[in-house]
C-alpha positions in Angstrom: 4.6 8.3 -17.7 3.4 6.1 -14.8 4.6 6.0 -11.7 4.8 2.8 -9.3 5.2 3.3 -5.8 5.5 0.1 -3.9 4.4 -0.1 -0.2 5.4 -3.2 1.8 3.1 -4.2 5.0 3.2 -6.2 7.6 0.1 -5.1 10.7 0.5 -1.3 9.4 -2.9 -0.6 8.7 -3.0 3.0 10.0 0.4 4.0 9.1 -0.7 2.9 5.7 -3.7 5.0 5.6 -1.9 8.1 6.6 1.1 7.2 3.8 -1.6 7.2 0.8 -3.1 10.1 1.5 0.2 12.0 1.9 1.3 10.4 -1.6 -2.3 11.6 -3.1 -1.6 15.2 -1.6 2.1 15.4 -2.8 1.8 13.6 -6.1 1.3 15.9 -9.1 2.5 12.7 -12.1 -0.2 10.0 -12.9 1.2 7.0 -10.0 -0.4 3.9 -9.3 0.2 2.7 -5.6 0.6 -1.0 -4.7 0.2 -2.3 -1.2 1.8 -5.6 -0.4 0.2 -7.2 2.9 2.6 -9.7 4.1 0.3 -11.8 5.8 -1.3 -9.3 8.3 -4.1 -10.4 11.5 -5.8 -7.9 10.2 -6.4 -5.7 7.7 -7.5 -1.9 7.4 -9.1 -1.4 4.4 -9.3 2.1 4.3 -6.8 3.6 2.3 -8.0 0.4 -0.2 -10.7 3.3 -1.0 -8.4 5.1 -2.8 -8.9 4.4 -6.7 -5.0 4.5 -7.4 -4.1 1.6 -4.5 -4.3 -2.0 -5.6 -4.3 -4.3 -2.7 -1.9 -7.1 -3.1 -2.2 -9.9 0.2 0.1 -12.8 0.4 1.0 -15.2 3.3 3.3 -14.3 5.7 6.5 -14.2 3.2 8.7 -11.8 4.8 9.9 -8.3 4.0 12.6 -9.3 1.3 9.3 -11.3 -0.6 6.8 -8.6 -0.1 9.0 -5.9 -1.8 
């Protein structure tokens, strides 16, 4: 079984980074992780590193959309 875990952004670059490690640390089933930036200035790639994240960007669609 795979597990999804959705991450909805908006400018949260760092907080980001510090949620996928915690998930890669606590995680012990096979989980993909899927970052939505909602139209971010800028983006921080570095948790993009991880090879479980997949980086989803869209325009600025709101919270409701990125989800």
């Amino acid at each position: 079984m795979l597990v999804s875990i959705v991450i909805p952004s908006h400018n949260e670059g760092s907080n980001i980074t510090k949620t996928v490690k915690s998930i890669e640390e606590n995680t012990d089933v096979p989980h993909e992780i899927i970052v939505v930036e909602d139209g971010s200035e800028f983006i921080d790639y570095d948790y993009a590193r991880c090879p479980s994240v997949r980086l989803i960007t869209t325009k600025r669609l709101g919270s409701s959309q990125a989800r």
